[in-house]
N, C-alpha and C positions, 0 to 999 in steps of 0.2 A: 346683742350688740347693736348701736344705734349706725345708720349709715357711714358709712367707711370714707375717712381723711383720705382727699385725693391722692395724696402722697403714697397712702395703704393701696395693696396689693388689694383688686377685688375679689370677693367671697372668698378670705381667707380667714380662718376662723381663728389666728393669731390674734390677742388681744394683752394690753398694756396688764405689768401687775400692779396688783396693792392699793385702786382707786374705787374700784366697783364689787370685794368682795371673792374678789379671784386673786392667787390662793385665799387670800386675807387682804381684810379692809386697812390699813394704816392710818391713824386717824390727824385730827390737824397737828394735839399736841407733840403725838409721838413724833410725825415729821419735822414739827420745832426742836426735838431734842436730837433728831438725826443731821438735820443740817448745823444743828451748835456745835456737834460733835464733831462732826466733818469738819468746819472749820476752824476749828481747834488743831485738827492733824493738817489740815492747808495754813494755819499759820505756822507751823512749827519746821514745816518742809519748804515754806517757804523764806521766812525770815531767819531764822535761829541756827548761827554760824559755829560749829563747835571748834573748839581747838584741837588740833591734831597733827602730828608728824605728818611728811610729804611722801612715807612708804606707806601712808594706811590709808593716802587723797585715791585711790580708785574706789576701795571697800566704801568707805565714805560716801562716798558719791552715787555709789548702788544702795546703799543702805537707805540713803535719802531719796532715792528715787524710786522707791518704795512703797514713801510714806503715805502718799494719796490714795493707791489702791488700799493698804491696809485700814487708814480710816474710813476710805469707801463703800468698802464691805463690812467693815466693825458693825459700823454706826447702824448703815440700816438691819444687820444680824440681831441687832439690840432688840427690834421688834419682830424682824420679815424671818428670823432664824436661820433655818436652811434654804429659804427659799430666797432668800438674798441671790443667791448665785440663779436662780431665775434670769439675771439678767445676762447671763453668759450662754443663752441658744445660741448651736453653731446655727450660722446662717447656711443661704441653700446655695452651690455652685450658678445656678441662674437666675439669685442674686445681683452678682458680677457686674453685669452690663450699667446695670444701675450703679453701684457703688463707684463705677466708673467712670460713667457721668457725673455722678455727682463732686468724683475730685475733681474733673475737669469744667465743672462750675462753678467748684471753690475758686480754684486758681482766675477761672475768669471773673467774677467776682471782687475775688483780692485787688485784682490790677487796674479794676476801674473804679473800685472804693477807693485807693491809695492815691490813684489821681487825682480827685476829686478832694477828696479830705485835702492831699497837696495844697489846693489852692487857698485856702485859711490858716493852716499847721501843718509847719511838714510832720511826714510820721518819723517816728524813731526805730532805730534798730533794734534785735531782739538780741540782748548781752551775750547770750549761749552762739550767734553767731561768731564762726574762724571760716578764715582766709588761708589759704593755700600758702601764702607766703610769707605767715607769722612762724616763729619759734614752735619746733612740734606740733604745728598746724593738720596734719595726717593725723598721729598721735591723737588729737582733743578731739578730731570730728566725729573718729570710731567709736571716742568713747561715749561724747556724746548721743551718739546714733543709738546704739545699744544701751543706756541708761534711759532713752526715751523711749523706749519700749515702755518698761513698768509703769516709768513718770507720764505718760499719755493718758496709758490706758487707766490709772489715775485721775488724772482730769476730768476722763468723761466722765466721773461721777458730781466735779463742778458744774455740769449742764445736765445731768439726766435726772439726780437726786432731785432739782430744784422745778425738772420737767415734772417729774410723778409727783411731785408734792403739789407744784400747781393746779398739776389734771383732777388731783381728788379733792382740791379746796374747791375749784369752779363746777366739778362735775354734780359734787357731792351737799356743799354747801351751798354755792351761788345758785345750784341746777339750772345750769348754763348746758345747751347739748352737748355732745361727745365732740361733734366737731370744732364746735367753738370756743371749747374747753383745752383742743388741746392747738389748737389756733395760738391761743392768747398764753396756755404755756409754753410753746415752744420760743416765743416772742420774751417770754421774760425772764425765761430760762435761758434762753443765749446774751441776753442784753448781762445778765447777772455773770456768766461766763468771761465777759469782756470785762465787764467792771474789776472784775478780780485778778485783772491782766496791769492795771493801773499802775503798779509801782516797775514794770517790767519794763513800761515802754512811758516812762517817766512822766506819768499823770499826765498822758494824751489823750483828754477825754474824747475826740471827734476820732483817734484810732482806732481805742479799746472799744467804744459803741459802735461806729457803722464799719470799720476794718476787722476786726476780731470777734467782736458782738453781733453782729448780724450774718457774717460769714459764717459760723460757728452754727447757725439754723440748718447749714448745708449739710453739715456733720450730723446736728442729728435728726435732718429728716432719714436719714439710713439707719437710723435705728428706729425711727417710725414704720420704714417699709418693712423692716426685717423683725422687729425686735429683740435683736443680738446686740449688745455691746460691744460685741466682735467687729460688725460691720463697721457703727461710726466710728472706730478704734482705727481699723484699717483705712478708710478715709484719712482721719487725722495724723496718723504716723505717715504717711503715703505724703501727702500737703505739706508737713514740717520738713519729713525729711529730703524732698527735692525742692523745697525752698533753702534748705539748708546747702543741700549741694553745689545749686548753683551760686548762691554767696563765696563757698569755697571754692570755686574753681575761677569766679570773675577775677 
């Protein structure tokens, strides 16, 4: 392995899959057909409203929040098989410290993107935000909380699939080093994560790019250091969910 991303833990002999031959190579087409794939199950979960009674809106609402991990895993199972789930290493207990920092870089981050973008465009709210003092406001935020489990750790496959597809296009085709390979992925692999945020925060493009797109690098430099999807998983449920808190309680 070539010298280790400053982010990476030194002489740890963890390294990324599916770029360099470990388990397996995944090559440009097949990750065309895996991220086609995937966003096909990210449009479906995201746009496509079914009709339904108001006794089966919980079921619903987990069923779809679902949707992203299972195309997540599908897609790239299509090629990576069992080793798809490769990207689920528990991470290590003195990890932590890090993952810790880095939610508390997120959040720092956030609030001085937010100001900043303020002054061109305000940013918008995130819909799935409740208030404390709406109609079954307690009610929606439990539910909430607990549907963004699955739906999260979903997402991370909107940043990591588009990371590894990156690292083996530059690594492998551009032969670009390892470091700068996964430099310019992790950069447009989170720019691509915010773009896909667009319709959520009402085609804010100065939000979705330097507020959500670039914060979103925070996320997964923890699955850089770790290589667990567990790790930026926890990050990112950790960041929504006490962003969501304090919406609820202001």
């Amino acid at each position: 392995m070539d010298k280790h991303f400053f982010i990476e833990k030194k002489n740890d002999s963890l390294d990324f899959p599916f770029y360099d031959g470990k388990p397996k190579t995944i090559n440009t087409a097949q990750w065309a057909i895996i991220l086609g794939v995937f966003f096909i199950g990210f449009l479906i979960s995201s746009f496509w409203v079914p009709h339904f009674s108001s006794s089966l809106a919980f079921l619903v609402i987990m069923v779809f929040s679902f949707m992203k991990l299972f195309f997540g895993v599908g897609s790239l199972a299509l090629f990576a098989k069992k080793d798809a789930f490769l990207l689920f290493k528990k991470f290590k207990p003195k990890d932590l410290p890090f993952l810790a920092g880095a939610l508390i870089a997120d959040f720092l981050y956030a609030g001085a993107a937010v100001v900043i973008v303020n002054l061109f465009d305000p940013t918008k709210a995130n819909p799935a935000a409740v208030s404390h003092t709406q109609a079954h406001g307690l009610e929606l935020f439990l539910i909430n909380t607990l549907s963004n489990i699955p739906n999260l750790l979903g997402e991370e496959f909107m940043a990591l699939l588009p990371f590894l597809a990156f690292l083996y296009f530059f690594y492998q085709r551009v032969h670009w080093s390892r470091n700068k390979s996964i430099a310019i992925a992790l950069l447009l692999s989170s720019i691509i994560f915010g773009l896909l945020h667009l319709p959520t925060y009402q085609w804010n493009w100065l939000q979705v790019i330097f507020v959500i797109g670039l914060g979103r690098s925070i996320e997964t430099a923890a699955y850089i250091r770790t290589k667990s999807i567990w790790a930026s998983f926890l990050v990112h449920f950790m960041f929504d969910t006490l962003a969501f808190l304090v919406g609820f309680l202001a």
